[in-house]
C-alpha positions in Angstrom: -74.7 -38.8 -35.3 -71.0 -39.6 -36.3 -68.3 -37.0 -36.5 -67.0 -35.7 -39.7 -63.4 -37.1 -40.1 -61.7 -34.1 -41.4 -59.1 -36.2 -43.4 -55.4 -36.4 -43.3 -55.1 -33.0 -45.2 -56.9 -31.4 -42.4 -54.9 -32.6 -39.4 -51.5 -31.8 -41.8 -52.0 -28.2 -42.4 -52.7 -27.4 -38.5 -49.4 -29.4 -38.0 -47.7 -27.1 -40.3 -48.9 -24.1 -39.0 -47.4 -25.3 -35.7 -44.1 -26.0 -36.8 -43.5 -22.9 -38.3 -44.7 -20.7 -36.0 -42.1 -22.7 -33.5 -39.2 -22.0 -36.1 -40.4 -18.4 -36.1 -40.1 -18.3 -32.4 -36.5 -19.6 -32.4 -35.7 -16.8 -34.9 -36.9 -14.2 -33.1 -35.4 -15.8 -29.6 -32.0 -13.9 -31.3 -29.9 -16.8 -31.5 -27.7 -16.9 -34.5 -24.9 -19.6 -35.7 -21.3 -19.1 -35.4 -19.9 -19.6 -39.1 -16.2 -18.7 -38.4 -14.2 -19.7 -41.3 -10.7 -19.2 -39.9 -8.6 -22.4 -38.6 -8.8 -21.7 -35.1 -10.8 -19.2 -32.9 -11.9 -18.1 -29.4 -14.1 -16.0 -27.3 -14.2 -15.7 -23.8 -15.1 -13.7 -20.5 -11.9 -11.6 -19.7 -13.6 -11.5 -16.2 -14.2 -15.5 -15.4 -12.0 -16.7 -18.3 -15.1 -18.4 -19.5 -15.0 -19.8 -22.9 -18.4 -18.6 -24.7 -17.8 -19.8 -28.4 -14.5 -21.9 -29.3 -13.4 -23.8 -32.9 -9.9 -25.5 -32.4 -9.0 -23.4 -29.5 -5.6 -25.5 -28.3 -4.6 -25.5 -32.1 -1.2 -25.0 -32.9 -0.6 -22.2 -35.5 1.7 -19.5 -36.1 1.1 -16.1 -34.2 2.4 -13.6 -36.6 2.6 -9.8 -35.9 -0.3 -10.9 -32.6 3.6 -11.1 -31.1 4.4 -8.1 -30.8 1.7 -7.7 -27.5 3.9 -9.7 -25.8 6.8 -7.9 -27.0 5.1 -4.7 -25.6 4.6 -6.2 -21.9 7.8 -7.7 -21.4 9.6 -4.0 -22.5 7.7 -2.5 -20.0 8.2 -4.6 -17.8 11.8 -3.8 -17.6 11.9 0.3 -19.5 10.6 2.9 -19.2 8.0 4.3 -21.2 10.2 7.7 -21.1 13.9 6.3 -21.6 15.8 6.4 -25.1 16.6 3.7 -27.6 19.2 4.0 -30.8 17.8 2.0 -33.3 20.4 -0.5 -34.3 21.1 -1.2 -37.6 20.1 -5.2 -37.4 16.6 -3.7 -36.2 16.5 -1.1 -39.4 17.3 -3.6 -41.4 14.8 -6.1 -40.2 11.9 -6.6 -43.2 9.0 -4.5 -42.4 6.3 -2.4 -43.8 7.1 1.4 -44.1 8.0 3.4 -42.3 11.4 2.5 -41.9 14.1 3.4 -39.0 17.2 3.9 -39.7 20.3 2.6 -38.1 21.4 5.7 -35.3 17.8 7.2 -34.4 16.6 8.0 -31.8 13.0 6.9 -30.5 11.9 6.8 -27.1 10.0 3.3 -25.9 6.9 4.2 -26.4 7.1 5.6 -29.8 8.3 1.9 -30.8 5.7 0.7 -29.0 3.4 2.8 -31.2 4.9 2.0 -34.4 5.0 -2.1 -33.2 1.3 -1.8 -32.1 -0.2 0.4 -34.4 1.6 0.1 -37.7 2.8 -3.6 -36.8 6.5 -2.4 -38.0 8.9 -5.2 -37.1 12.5 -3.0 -37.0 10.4 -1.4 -33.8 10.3 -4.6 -32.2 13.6 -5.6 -32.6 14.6 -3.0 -31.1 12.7 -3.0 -28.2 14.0 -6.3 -28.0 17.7 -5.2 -28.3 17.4 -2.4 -25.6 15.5 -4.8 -23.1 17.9 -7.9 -23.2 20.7 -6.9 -25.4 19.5 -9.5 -28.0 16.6 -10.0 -29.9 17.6 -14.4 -29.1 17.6 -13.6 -25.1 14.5 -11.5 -25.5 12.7 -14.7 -26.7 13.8 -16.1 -23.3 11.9 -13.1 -21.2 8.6 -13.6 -23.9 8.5 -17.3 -23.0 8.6 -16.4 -19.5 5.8 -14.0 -19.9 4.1 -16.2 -21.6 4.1 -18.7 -19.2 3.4 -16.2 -15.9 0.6 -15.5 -17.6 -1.0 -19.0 -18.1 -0.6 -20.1 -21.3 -0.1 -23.9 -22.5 1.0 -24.4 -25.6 2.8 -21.3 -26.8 6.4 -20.4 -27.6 8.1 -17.7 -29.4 11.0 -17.5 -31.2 11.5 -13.7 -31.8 10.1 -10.0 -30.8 8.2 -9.7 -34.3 6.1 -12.7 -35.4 7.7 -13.8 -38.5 8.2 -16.9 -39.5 11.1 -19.2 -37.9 10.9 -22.8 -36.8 9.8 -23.5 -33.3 7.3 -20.7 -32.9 3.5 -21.4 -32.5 0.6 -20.2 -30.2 -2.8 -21.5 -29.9 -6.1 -19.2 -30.4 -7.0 -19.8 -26.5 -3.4 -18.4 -25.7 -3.6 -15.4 -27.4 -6.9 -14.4 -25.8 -5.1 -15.3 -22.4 -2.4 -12.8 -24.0 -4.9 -10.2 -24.8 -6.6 -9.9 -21.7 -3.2 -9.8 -20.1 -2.4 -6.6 -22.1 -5.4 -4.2 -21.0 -3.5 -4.8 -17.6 -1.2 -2.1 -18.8 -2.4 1.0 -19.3 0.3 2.4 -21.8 -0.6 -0.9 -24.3 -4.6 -0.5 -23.8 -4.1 3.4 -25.0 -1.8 2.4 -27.8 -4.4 -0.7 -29.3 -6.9 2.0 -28.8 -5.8 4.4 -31.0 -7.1 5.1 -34.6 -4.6 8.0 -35.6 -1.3 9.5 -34.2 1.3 11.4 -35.4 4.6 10.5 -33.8 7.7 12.3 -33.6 11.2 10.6 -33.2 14.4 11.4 -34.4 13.3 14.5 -36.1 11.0 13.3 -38.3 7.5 12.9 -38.2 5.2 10.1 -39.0 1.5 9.1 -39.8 0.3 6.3 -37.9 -3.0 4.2 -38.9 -4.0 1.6 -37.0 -4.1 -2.1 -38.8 -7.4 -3.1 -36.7 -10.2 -1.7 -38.6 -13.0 -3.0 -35.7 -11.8 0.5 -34.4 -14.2 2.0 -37.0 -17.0 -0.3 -37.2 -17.5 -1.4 -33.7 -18.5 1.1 -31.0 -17.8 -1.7 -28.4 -14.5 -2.5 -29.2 -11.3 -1.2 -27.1 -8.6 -2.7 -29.0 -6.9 -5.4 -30.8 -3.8 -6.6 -32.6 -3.4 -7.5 -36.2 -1.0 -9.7 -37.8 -0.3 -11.5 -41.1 2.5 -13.6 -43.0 1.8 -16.1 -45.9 2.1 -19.5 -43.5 0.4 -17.9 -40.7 -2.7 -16.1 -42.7 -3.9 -13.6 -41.1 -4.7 -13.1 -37.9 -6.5 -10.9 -35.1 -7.0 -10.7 -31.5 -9.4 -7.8 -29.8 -11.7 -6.6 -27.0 -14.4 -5.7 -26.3 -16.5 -4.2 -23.5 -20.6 -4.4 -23.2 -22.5 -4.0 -20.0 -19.3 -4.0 -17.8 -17.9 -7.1 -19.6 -14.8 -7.2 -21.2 -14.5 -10.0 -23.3 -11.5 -11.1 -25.0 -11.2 -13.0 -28.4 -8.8 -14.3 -31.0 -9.0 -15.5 -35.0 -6.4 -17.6 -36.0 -5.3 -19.0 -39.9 -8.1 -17.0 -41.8 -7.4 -17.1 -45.5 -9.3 -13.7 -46.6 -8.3 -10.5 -44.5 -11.7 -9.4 -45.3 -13.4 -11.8 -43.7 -11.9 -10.9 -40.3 -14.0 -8.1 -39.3 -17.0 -10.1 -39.9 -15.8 -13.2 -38.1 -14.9 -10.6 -35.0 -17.8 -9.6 -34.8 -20.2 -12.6 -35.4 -17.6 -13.7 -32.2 -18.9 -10.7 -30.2 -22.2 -11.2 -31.0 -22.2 -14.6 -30.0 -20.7 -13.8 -26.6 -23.4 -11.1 -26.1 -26.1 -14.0 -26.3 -24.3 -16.3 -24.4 -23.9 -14.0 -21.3 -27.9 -12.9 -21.7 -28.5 -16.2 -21.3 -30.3 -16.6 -24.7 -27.4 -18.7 -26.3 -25.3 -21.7 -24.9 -21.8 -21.4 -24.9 -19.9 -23.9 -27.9 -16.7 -25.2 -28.2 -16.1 -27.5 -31.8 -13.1 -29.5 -33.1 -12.7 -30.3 -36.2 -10.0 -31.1 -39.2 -8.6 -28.2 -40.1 -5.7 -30.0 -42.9 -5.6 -28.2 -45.9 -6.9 -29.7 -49.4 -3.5 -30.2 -51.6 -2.5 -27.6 -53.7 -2.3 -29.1 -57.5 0.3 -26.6 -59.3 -0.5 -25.0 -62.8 2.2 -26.4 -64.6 1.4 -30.0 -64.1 -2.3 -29.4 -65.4 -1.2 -27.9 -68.6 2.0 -30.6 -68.8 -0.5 -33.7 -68.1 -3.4 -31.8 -70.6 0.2 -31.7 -73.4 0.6 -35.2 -72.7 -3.3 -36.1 -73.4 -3.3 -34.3 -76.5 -0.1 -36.1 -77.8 -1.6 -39.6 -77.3 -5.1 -38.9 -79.2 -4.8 -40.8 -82.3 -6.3 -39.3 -85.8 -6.2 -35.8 -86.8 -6.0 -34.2 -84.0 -2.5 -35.7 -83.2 -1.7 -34.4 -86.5 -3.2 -31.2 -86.5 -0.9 -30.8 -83.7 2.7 -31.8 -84.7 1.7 -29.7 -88.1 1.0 -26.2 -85.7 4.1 -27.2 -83.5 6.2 -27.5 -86.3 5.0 -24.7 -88.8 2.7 -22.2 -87.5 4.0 -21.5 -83.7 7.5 -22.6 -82.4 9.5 -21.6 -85.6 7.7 -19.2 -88.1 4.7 -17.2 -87.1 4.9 -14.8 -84.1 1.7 -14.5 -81.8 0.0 -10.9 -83.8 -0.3 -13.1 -87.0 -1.1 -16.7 -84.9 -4.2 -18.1 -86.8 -7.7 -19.1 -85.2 -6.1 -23.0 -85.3 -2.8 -22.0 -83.6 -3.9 -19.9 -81.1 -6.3 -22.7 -80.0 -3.1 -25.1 -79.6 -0.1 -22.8 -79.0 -0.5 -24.0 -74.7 -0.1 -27.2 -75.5 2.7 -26.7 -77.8 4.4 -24.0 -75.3 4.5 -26.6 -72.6 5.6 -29.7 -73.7 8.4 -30.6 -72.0 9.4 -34.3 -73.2 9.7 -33.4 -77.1 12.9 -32.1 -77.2 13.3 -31.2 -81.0 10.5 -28.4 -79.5 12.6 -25.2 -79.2 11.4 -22.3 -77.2 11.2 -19.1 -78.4 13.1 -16.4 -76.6 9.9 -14.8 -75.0 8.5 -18.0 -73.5 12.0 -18.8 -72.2 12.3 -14.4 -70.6 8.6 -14.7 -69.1 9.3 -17.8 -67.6 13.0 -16.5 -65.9 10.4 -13.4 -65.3 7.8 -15.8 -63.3 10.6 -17.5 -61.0 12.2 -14.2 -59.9 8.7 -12.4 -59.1 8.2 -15.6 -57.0 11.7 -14.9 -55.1 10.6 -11.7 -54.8 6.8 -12.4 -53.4 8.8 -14.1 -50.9 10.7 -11.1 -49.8 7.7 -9.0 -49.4 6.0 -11.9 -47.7 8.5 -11.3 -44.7 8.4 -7.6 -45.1 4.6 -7.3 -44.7 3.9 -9.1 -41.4 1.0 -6.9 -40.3 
């Protein structure tokens, strides 16, 4: 007697039933993707140096306040924790966050080194710098020695603070080579460590937060440094310990501060795997350029210029609202349905010149380029 043939629906469906009970099994093995969005990020074995999950990890970006732990070794490298320093008034003048030191105080070295770790204040660092090596310029010198004693290959530093000048860069593999260097001092691993302090210098007293806020969502963690400026994005590099494993990490370039914490941690997680042997370590490279920024003002100048080449009554309508209803006569409380609809357009033409402002278009446009100057100041003030 011949065997039924079951047909090709009935050798499909046991087929299926295979294959998802073999995606179900990678599931529940525990291995998850890595989606780090910043430009540049590493995690690693502090103990091996092994390199468990990498994106762009010899890229060249700009470190930010993430300076400032090199700042911290190479002062204690040559202070004492204990001695004095009079704030000068180049350091208290330095933009920073609050709060502020003033020129004359007082503060012993490791009260700046709380207010540079913790609060990421760069008048702290400058003065560190300035009691170390007399200038904040020759302190650079000392960093890049440090920097170099301690094994790292494409990094330089320009100043004791992180912001912005020409020359200074670090990769995301450096600055976990950096981190793990800083646990080697006891005095910087208690200071990255801490949540809350209230410090004491100069007769004052001041409320300390720490910037890293892994602190409070990650048992694991031991510590980390923060940092942020408008070219560098923001940054973070951390620690962790599991199991008697301290591994080391850094985030380089991410747009969104929020997104850091997460990032961190799908880092940690990833190392966790890797060392349990139920993930393989990665390492990608990829293009990290920028997509061009299109400004504002040439979308609404090249929509103007559209509008003024459409033939028929539309052209028309135009030159009549220009003419009657917006620039001239009515203000913008009595603006009919019709001018409101075209007063961008006639607000930002810039080639008709018998088109004459009005005196509030010209005040919030003087209004727009001095909260840009401005931005720009707090931009160097808020390198955290």
């Amino acid at each position: 007697m011949a065997e039924h043939d079951p047909g090709p629906g009935k050798v499909v469906k046991p087929l299926f039933s295979a294959i998802v009970l073999l995606l179900l099994l990678l599931v529940s093995s525990g291995a998850q993707a890595v989606d780090v969005s910043a430009k540049a990020a590493v995690v690693m074995d502090s103990q091996t140096g092994r390199i468990l999950y990498a994106k762009n990890p010899e890229l060249k970006l700009l470190p930010a306040s993430t300076t400032k732990l090199v700042t911290a070794m190479v002062t204690l490298d040559h202070l004492n924790p204990e001695s004095v320093v009079v704030v000068s008034r180049h350091a208290a003048e330095t933009p920073s966050i609050s709060p502020h030191l003033r020129p004359g105080q007082k503060v012993l070295v490791k009260d700046l080194l709380y207010f540079a770790l913790m609060r990421s204040i760069n008048g702290a660092a400058v003065a560190l710098a300035e009691a170390t090596a007399g200038s904040e310029q020759a302190f650079a010198g000392l960093m890049n020695q440090k920097a170099a004693q301690i094994g790292t290959e494409n990094t330089r530093f320009v100043n004791a603070s992180g912001l912005p000048a020409p020359g200074q860069y670090i990769t995301a593999h450096d600055l976990a080579r950096i981190m793990k260097a800083s646990l080697g001092y006891p005095v910087i691993r208690r200071i990255i460590s801490t949540r809350e302090k209230v410090v004491d210098a100069g007769g004052r007293s001041y409320y300390l937060r720490n910037t890293n806020k892994l602190l409070w969502t990650d048992g694991e963690v031991i510590g980390g440094k923060t940092g942020y400026t408008r070219a560098a994005h923001h940054c973070l590099t951390f620690a962790a310990e599991k199991n008697n494993t301290i591994y080391v990490g850094a985030l380089l370039g991410e747009p969104y501060r929020d997104k850091l914490w997460p990032n961190a941690e799908s880092l940690l997680a990833k190392s966790y795997q890797v060392s349990a042997g139920t993930s393989e370590p990665e390492i990608y490279v990829n293009d990290t350029n920028d997509r061009p920024v299109v400004l504002a003002s040439y979308v609404r100048h090249h929509r103007a210029r559209r509008v003024l080449h459409r033939p028929g009554k539309l052209r028309r309508r135009y030159h009549h609202i220009v003419r009657h209803n917006i620039v001239r006569h009515r203000p913008h409380r009595v603006m009919t349905a019709s001018a409101r609809k075209y007063k961008r357009v006639a607000l930002h033409v810039r080639h008709h010149r018998h088109i004459k402002k009005p005196r509030h278009f010209m005040a919030r446009r003087l209004h727009k380029k001095r909260r840009r100057v401005q931005v720009a100041r707090n931009d160097a003030a808020h390198n955290l």
